[in-house]
PAVO-574763 format. One record per residue (C-alpha): residue number from 1; z negated, x negated, y. Coordinates in nm, 3 decimals. Last residue first. Example, Ala and Ser with C-alpha at 12.3 -4.5 7.8 and 13.67 -1.06 7.14 Angstrom:
BEGIN
2,-0.714,-1.367,-0.106
1,-0.780,-1.230,-0.450
END
This chain:
BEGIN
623,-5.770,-4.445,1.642
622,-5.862,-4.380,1.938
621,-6.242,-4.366,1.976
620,-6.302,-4.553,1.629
619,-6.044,-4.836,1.778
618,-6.284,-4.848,2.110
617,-6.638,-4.852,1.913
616,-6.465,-5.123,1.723
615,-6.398,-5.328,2.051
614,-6.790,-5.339,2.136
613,-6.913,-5.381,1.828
612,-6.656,-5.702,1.817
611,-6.333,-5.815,1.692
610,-6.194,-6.177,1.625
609,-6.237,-6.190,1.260
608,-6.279,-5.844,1.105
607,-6.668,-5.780,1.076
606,-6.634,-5.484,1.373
605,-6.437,-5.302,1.160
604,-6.668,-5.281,0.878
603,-6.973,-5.228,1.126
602,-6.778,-4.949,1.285
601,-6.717,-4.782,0.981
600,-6.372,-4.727,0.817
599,-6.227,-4.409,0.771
598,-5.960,-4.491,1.047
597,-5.883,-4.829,0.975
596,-5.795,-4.747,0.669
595,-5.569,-4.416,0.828
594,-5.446,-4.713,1.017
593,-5.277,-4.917,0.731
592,-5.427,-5.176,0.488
591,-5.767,-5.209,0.607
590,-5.806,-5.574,0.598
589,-5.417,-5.641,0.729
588,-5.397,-5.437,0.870
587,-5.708,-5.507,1.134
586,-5.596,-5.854,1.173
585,-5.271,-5.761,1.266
584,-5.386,-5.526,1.547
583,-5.653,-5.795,1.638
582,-5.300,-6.065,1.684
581,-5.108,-5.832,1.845
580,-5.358,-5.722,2.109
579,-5.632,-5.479,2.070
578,-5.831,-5.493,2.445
577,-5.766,-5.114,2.497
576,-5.652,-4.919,2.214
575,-5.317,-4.742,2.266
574,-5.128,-5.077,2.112
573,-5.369,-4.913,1.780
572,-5.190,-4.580,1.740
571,-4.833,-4.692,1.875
570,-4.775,-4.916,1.584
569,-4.811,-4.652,1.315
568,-4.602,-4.376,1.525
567,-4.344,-4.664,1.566
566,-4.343,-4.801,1.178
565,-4.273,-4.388,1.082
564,-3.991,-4.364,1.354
563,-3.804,-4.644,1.267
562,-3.869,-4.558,0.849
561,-3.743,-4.140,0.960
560,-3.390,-4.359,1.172
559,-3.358,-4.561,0.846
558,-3.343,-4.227,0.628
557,-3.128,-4.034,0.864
556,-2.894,-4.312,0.895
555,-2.857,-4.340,0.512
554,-2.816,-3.947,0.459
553,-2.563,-3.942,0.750
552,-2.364,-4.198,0.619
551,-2.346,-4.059,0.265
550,-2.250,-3.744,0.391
549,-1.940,-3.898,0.585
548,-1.858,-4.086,0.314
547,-1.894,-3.799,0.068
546,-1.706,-3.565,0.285
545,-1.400,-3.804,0.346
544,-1.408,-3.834,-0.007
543,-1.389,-3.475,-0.155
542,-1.146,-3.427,0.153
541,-0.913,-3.645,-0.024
540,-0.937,-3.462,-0.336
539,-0.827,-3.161,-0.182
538,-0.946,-2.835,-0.329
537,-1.019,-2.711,0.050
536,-0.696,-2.831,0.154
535,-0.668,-3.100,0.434
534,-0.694,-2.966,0.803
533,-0.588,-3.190,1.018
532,-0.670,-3.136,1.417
531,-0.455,-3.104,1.693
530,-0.481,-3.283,1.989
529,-0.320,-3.599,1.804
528,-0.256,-3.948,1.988
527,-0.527,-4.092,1.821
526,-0.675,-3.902,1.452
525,-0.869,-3.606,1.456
524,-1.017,-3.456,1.042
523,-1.124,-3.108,1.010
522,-1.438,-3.006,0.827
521,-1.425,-2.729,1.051
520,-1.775,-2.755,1.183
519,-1.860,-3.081,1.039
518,-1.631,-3.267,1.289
517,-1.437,-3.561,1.053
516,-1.291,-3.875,1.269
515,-1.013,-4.121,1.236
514,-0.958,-4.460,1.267
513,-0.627,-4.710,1.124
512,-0.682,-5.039,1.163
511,-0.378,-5.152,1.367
510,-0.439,-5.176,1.724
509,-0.755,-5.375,1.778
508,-0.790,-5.532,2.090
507,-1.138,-5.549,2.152
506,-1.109,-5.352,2.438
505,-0.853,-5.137,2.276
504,-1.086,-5.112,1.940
503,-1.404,-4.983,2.165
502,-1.235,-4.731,2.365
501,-1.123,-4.577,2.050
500,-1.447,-4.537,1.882
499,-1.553,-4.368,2.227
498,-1.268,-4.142,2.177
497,-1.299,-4.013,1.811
496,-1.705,-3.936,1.916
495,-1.554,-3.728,2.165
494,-1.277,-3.571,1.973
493,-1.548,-3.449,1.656
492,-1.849,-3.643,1.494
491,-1.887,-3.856,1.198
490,-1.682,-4.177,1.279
489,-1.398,-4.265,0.945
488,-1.275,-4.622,0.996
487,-0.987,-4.688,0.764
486,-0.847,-4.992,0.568
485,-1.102,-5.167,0.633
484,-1.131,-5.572,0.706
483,-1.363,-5.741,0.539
482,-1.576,-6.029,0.767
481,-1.868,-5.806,0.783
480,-1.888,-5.729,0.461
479,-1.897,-6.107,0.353
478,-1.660,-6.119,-0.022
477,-1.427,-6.368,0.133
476,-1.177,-6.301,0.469
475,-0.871,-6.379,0.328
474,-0.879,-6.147,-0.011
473,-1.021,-5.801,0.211
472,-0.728,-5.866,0.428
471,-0.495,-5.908,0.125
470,-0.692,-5.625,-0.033
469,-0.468,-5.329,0.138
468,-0.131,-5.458,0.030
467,0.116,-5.528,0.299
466,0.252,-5.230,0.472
465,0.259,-5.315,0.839
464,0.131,-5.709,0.832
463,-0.200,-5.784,0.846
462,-0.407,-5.882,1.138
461,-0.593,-6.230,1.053
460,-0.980,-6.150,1.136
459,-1.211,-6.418,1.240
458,-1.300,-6.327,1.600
457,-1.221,-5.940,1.571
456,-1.422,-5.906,1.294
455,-1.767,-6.000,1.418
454,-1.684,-5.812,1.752
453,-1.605,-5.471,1.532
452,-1.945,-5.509,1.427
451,-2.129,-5.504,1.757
450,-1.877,-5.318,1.908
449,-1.902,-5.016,1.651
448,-2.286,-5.026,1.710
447,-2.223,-5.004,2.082
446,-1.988,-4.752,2.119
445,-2.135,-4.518,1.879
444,-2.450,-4.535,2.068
443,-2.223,-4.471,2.405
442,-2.094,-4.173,2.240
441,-2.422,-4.029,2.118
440,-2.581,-4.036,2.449
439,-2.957,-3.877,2.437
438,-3.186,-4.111,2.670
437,-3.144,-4.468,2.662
436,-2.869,-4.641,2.532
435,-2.911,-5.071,2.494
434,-3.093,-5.109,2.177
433,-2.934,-4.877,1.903
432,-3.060,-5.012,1.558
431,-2.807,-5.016,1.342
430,-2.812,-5.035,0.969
429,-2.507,-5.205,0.731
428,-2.398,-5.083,0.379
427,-2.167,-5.372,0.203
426,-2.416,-5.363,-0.103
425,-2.402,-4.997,-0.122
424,-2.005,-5.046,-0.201
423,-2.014,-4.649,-0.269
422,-1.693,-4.528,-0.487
421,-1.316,-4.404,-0.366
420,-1.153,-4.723,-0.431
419,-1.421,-4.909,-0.212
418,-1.651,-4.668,-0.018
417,-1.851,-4.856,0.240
416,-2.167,-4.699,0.488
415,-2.208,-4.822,0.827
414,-2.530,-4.643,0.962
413,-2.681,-4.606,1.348
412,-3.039,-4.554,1.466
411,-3.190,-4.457,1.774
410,-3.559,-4.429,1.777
409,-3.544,-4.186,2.088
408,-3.243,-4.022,2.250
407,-3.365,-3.680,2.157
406,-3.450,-3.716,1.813
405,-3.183,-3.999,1.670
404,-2.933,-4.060,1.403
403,-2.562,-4.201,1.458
402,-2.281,-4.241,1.202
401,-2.049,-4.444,1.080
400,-1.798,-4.455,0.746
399,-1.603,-4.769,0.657
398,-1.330,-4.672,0.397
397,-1.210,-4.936,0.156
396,-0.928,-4.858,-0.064
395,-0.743,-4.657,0.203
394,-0.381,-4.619,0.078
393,-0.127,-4.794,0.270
392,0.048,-4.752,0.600
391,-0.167,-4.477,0.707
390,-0.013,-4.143,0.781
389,-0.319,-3.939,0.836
388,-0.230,-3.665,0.592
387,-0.012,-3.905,0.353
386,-0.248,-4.175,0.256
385,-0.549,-3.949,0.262
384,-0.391,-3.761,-0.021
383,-0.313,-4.083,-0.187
382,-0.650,-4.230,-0.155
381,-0.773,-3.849,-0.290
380,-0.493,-3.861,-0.585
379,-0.586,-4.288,-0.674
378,-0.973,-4.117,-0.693
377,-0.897,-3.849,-0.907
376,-0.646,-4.006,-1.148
375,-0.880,-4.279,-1.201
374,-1.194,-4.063,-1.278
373,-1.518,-4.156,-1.069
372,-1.422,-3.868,-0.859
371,-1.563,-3.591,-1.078
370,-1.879,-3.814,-1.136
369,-1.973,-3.879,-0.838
368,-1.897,-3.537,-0.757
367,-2.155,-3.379,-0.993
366,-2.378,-3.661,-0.920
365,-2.381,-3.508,-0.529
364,-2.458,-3.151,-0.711
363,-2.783,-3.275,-0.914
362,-2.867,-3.455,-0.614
361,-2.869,-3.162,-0.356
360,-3.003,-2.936,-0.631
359,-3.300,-3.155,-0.654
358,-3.387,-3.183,-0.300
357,-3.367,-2.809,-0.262
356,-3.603,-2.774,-0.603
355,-3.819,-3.017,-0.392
354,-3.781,-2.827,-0.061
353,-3.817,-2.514,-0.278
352,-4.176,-2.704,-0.403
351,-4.278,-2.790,-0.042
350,-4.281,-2.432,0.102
349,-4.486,-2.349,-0.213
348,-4.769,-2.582,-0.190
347,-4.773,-2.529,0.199
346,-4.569,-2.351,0.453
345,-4.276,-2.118,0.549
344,-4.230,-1.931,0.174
343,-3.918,-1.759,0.137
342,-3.982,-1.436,-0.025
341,-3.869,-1.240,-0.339
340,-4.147,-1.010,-0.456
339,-4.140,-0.785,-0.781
338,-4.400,-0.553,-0.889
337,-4.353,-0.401,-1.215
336,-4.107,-0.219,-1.483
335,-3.893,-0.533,-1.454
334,-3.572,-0.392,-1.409
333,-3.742,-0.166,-1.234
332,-3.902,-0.406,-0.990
331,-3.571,-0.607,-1.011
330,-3.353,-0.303,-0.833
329,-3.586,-0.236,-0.583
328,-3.644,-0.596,-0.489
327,-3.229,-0.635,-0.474
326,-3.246,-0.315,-0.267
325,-3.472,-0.461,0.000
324,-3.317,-0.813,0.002
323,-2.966,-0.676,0.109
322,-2.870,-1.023,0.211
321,-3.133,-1.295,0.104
320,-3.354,-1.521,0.307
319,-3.307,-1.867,0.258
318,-3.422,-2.118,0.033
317,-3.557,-1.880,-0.267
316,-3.937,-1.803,-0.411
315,-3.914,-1.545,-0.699
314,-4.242,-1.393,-0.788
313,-4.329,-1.127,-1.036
312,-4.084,-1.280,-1.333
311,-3.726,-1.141,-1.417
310,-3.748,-1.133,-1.809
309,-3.343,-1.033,-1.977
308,-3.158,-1.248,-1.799
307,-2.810,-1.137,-1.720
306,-2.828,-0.888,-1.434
305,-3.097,-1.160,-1.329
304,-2.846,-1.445,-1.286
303,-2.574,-1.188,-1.146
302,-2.778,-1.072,-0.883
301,-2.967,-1.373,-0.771
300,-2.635,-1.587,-0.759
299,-2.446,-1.309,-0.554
298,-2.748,-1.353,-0.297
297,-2.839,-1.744,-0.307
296,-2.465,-1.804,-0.247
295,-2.480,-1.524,0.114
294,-2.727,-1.749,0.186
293,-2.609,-2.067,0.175
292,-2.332,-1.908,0.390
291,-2.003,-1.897,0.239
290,-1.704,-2.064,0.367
289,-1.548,-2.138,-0.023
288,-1.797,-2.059,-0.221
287,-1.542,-1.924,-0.494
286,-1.757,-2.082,-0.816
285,-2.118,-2.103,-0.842
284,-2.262,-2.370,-1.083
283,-2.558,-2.343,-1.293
282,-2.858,-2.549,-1.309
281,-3.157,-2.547,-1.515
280,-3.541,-2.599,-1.490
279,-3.862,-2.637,-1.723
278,-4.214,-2.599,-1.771
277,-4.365,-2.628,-1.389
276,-4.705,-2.528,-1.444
275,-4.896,-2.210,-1.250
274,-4.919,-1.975,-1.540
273,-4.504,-2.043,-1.580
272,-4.338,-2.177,-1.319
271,-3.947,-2.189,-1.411
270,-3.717,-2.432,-1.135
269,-3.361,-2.257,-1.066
268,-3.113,-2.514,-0.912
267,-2.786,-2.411,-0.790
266,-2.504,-2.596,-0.711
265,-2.219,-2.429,-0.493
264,-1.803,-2.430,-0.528
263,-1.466,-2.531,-0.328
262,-1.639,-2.717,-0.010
261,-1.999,-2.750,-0.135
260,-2.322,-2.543,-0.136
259,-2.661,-2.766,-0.267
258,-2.883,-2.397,-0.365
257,-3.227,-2.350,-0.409
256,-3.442,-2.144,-0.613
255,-3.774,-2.115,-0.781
254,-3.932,-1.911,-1.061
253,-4.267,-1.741,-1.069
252,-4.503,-1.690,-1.299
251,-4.857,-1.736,-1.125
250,-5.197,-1.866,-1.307
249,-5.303,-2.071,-0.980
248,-5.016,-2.160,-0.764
247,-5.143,-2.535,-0.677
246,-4.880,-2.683,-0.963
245,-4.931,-2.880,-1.272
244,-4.619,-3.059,-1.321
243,-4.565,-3.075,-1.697
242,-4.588,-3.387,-1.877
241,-4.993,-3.375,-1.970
240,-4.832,-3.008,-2.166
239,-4.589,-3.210,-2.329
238,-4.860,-3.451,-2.464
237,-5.085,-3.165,-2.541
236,-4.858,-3.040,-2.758
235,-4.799,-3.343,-2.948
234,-5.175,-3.353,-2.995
233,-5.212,-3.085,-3.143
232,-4.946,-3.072,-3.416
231,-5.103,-3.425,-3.497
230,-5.429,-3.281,-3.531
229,-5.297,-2.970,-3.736
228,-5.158,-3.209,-3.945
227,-5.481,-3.419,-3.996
226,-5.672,-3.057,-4.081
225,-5.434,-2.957,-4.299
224,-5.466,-3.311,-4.489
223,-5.864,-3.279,-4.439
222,-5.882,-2.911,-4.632
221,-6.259,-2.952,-4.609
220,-6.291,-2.590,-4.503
219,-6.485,-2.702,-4.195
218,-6.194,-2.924,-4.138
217,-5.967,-2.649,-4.200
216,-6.173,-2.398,-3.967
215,-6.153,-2.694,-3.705
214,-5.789,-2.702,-3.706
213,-5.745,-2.351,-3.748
212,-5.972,-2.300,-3.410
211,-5.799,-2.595,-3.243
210,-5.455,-2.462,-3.300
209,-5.544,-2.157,-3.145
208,-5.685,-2.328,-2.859
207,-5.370,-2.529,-2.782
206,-5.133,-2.192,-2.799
205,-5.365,-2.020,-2.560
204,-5.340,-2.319,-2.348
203,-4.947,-2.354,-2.351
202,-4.872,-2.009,-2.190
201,-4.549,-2.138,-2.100
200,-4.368,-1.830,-2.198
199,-4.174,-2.050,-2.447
198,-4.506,-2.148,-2.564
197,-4.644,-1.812,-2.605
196,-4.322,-1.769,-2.786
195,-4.350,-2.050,-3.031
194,-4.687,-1.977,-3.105
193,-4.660,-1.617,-3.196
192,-4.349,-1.757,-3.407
191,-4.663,-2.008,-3.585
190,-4.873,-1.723,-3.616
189,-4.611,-1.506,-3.769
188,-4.585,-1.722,-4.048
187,-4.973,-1.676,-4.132
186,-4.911,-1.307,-4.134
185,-4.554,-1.323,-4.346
184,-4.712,-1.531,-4.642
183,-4.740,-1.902,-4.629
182,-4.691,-2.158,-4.901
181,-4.461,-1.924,-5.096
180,-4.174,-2.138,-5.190
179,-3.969,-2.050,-4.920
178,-4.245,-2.001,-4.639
177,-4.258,-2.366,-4.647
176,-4.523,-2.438,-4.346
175,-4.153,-2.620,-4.187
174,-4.172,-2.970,-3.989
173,-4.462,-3.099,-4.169
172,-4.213,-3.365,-4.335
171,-4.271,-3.271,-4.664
170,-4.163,-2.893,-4.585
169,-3.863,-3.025,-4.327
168,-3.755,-3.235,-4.687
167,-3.608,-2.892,-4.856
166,-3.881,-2.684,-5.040
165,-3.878,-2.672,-5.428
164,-3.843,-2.397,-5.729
163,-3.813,-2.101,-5.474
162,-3.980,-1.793,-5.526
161,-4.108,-1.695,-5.174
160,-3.832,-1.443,-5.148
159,-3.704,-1.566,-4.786
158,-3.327,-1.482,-4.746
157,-3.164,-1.828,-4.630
156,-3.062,-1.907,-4.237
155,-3.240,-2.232,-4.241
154,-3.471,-2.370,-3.953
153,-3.787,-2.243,-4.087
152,-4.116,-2.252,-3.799
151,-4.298,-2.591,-3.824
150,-4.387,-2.617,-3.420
149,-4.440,-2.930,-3.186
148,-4.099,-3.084,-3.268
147,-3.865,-2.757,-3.419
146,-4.005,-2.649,-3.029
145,-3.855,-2.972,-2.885
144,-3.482,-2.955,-3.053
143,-3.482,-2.655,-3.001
142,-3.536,-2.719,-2.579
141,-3.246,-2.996,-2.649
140,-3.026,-2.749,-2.803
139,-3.070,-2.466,-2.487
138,-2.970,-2.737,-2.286
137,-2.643,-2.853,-2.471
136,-2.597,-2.504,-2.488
135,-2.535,-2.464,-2.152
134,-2.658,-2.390,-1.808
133,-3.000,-2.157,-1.989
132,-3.013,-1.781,-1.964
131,-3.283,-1.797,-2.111
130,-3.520,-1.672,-2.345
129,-3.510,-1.358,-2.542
128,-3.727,-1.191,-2.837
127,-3.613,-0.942,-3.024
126,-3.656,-0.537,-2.991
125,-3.313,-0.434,-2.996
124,-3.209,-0.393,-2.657
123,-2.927,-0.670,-2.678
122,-2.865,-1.021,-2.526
121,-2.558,-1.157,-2.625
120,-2.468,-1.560,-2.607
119,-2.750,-1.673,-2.938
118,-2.944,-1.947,-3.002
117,-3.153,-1.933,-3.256
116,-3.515,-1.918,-3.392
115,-3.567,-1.715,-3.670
114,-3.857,-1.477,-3.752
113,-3.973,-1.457,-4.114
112,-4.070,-1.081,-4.169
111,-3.833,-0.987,-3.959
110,-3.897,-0.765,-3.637
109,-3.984,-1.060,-3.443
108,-3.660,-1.106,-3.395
107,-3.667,-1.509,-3.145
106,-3.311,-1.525,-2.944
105,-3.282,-1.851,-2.716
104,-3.044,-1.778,-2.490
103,-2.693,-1.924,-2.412
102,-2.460,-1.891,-2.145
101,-2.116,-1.799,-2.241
100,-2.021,-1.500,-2.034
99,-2.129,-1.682,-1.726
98,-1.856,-1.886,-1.722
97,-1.908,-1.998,-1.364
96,-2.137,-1.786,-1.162
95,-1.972,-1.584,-0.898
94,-1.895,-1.618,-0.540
93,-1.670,-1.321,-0.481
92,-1.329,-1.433,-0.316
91,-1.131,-1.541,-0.668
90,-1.238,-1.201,-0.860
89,-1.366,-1.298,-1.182
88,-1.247,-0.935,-1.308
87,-1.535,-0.814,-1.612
86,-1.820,-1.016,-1.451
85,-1.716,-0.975,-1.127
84,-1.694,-0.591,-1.240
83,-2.038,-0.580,-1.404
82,-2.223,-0.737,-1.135
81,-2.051,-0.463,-0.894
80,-2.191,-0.217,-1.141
79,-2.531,-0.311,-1.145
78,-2.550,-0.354,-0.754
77,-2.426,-0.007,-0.708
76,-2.639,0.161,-0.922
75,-2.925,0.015,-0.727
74,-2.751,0.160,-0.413
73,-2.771,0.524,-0.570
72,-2.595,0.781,-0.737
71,-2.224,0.585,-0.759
70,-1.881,0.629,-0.644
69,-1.648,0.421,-0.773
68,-1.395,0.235,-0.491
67,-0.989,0.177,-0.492
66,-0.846,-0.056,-0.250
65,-0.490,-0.145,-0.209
64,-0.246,-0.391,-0.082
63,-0.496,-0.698,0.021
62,-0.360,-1.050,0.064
61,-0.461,-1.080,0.473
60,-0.794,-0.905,0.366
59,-0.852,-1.193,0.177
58,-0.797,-1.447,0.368
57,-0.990,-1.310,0.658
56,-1.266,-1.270,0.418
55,-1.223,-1.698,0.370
54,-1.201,-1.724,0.698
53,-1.508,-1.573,0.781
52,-1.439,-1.236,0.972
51,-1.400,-1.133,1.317
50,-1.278,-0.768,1.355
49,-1.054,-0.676,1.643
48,-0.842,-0.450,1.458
47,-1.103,-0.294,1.231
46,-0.945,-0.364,0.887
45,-1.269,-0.520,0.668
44,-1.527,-0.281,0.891
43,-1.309,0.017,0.743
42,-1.463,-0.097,0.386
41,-1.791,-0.040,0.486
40,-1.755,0.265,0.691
39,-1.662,0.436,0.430
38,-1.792,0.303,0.162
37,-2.171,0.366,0.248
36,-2.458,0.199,0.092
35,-2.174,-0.057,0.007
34,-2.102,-0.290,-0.340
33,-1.814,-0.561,-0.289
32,-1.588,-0.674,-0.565
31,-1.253,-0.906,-0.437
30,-0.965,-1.020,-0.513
29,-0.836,-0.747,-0.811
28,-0.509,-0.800,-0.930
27,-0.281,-0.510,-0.882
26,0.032,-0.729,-0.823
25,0.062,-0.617,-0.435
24,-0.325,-0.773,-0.415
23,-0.594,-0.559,-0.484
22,-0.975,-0.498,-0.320
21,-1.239,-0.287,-0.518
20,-1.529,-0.102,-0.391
19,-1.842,-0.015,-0.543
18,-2.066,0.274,-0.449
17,-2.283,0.441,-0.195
16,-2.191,0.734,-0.030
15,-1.984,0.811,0.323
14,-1.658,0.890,0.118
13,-1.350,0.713,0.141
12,-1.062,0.987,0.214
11,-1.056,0.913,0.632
10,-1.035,0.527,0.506
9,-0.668,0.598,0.297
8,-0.566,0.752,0.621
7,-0.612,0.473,0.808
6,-0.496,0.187,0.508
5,-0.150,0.295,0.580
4,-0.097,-0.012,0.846
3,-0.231,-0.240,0.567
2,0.087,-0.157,0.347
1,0.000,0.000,0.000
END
């Protein structure tokens, strides 16, 4: 249907909630949206003077049709629209990859001899369920554990209790032999009961059980039960001393963050259970592309729990969500109980999503380290770069700067290396910004560029228009300083592109090739250009100028947080009155830091050589 029809189409949309679908002129769906009223909705997509995201501007730039379901409520809304992404994998909904395949661990208690197993469908039949976990290679390794600490059967045979001999699990106290009759279906049941009080993380209860039948053997004099028993024990307790015991008393909660990136989104989900971190997963969220961190936390929240079969009383997140209110509603029946979903502002729980933040942030940056540690990858981004900037040869090294500072103060700048696409970390360089005052990021880029580009300039031996990129590298030894790149990449936008520029013509370099990415866009100015590039968002060549650029920030950022840390340090005792270099050295170096010098007494502080009662009455006062 042409867009221009779409106005009569919108007068038949009903004002009710329901789920909407948006096709291309070949029928295939692009995108799944739920509403808490269609009509207006939908319309909001085609309003003339609408401002969308570009990636929903996209969209509605492909769109030939829309159909929509009607539903009861909102909540039936959400379920269904989690169905259809499911069902369609629309390519502008952000949607788990492959969720169809993730793995739970399945446990039927209704058998007599419970099996543990993983399993990719989660029914309403009365078993057990645990996951969803990223993969089965991490729903084997969690197996692998339980089989560990617990001797439930691992083979699939029908259990009679006649069999002549156990297989070697029974000898090695890996299986209580239900096969042969060692146990009956009660004392099997214990060690299930086990497995899924572990698996719920309620590790103590499952440590004092053990203890009792431990110490009933013993009392029993059935030593050899006993000594396995012991053994059993104390492998559990060993996993239990290796999970992080958090300051959330008894709670079940689970934690999540999210590491967005150009094409797709890492998300990290951490699992509290009775106040102890007992495991965490990742999953990756496809069709990102220009989504807020937020709008990635939302779609991931729905779909994770519209698969999971236990959604636990507290979920902590890194931003708010959209549509919080009818998410809540939907999980508290879902979970036949209280459900809150918050993001905690201070203290034990503010810190662990900037941990589970942290963690996403890393998990995703290996991600990429390893997607462009392949050849093809890396020789395609150098190649990509090649062509968009028009660079004489491929860029095998790439010198990456950038500039950190809180207003003007403790000014910092970074030179970060990527050599065929990987970090040269031995090459990195650090800045300190020493003749800028007050907040000028040009002239700091001007000066830290200067001060390296000088110790080129005087040595360097220009290279010839095509020539291979390492003869420069070859002639001027292994010395970072004295290697020539193949392209300068400044973090920043025009501006920061200029002052780089002033700096090569008065130095009078003309033919290293410099260029600059602006975050906003993520598009890339070169010289002479007013317009800027705009590589494709699956472009390996933007993989790289992001992870330079990202890398440089991180490393500024993290020299400019030392700077500042040694300054507040300093500044403490050069307030005290008569406490020159030499007392403030002194005092240090017996105390060990300020806070030392803090809790100590006055008579402690006055023993330090060279200080008096008199001058440790004035550090006490400050300090």
């Amino acid at each position: 249907m042409p867009q221009a029809d779409f106005s009569e189409h919108l007068k038949a949309t009903p004002s009710k909630p329901g789920v909407y679908l948006m096709r291309d002129d070949a029928g295939e769906v692009l995108y799944v949206g739920k509403a808490a009223g269609l009509r207006s909705r939908v319309s909001s997509y085609f309003n003339p003077g609408a401002s969308h995201p570009r990636k929903i501007s996209n969209m509605v730039s492909k769109v030939a049709d829309y159909e929509y379901i009607v539903t009861e409520s909102e909540q039936e809304a959400l379920i269904l629209e989690c169905n259809l992404i499911k069902e369609h994998q629309p390519p502008y909904n952000a949607r788990l990859k492959d969720d169809k395949s993730y793995p739970f661990i399945k446990i039927d208690v209704s058998e007599d001899f419970p099996q543990v197993y993983i399993t990719r469908r989660v029914k309403k039949d009365g078993s057990r369920y645990f996951g969803p976990f990223a993969s089965a290679g991490s729903v084997r390794r969690t197996l692998s554990l339980l089989k560990k600490l617990f001797p439930y059967r691992s083979c699939t045979k029908t259990i009679t209790g006649n069999d002549a001999r156990p297989c070697l699990d029974f000898h090695i106290h890996r299986c209580v032999g239900p096969c042969i009759g060692a146990v009956d279906n009660v004392e099997y049941s214990e060690v299930i009961d086990q497995v899924i009080l572990f698996l719920e993380g309620k590790t103590n209860r499952v440590v004092g059980s053990i203890k009792k039948r431990m110490l009933e053997a013993a009392d029993s004099l059935e030593f050899e039960r006993a000594a396995v028993l012991r053994d059993q024990l104390t492998a559990i307790e060993k996993v239990n001393e290796g999970q992080k015991v958090l300051h959330l008393t008894s709670e079940n909660a689970d934690v999540i963050a999210t590491a967005p990136g150009p094409r797709e989104a890492w998300v990290e989900v951490f699992f509290i259970r009775q106040g102890k971190l007992i495991g965490r997963d990742n999953f990756l969220m496809a069709g990102t592309q220009d989504d807020e961190p937020d709008q990635i936390l939302t779609a991931f929240v729905k779909q994770f729990y519209d698969a999971t079969p236990y959604v636990p009383p507290r979920i902590l997140v890194q931003h708010p969500l959209e549509e919080t209110e009818s998410i809540v509603d939907w999980l508290r029946v879902k979970r036949q109980g209280s459900v809150r979903v918050h993001v905690p502002q201070r203290g034990e729980k503010r810190r662990l999503v900037q941990m589970v933040a942290e963690n996403a942030r890393q998990g995703f940056e290996q991600l990429r380290v390893k997607q462009m540690s392949d050849t093809v990858a890396m020789d395609a981004a150098m190649s990509e770069l090649q062509e968009a900037l028009s660079l004489p040869y491929p860029p095998r090294r790439i010198e990456c700067y950038d500039i950190s500072n809180i207003q003007g103060t403790n000014a910092v700048g970074s030179m970060v290396v990527f050599e065929d696409a990987k970090p040269q970390k031995a090459h990195y360089r650090r800045f300190q910004i020493k003749s800028v005052e007050g907040v000028d990021d040009y002239s700091m880029m001007r000066e830290m560029l200067t001060r390296r580009f000088k110790r080129l300039a005087k040595s360097r031996r220009p290279r010839d228009a095509g020539s291979p990129a390492d003869v420069g590298r070859k002639s001027n030894g292994n010395n970072a300083w004295g290697i020539e790149p193949d392209l300068v990449l400044i973090d920043g936008g025009k501006g920061h592109l200029g002052a780089a520029l002033q700096v090569f013509l008065e130095l009078g370099i003309n033919d290293i090739p410099l260029a600059s990415l602006a975050k906003e866009n993520e598009e890339l100015f070169v010289p002479m250009m007013s317009e800027g590039i705009m590589l494709p968002r699956n472009s390996q060549g933007l993989y790289l100028v992001q992870r330079a650029r990202d890398e440089a920030h991180r490393f500024a950022i993290t020299f400019h947080r030392e700077r500042r840390s040694k300054k507040s340090v300093q500044s403490a005792l050069d307030l005290v009155p008569g406490i020159g270099p030499k007392r403030k050295r002194m005092l240090i170096r017996r105390f060990g830091s300020v806070r030392g010098v803090s809790n100590a007494s006055l008579e402690e502080i006055a023993s330090v050589p060279g200080m008096t009662l008199t001058l440790a009455r004035s550090v006490k006062n400050y300090v």
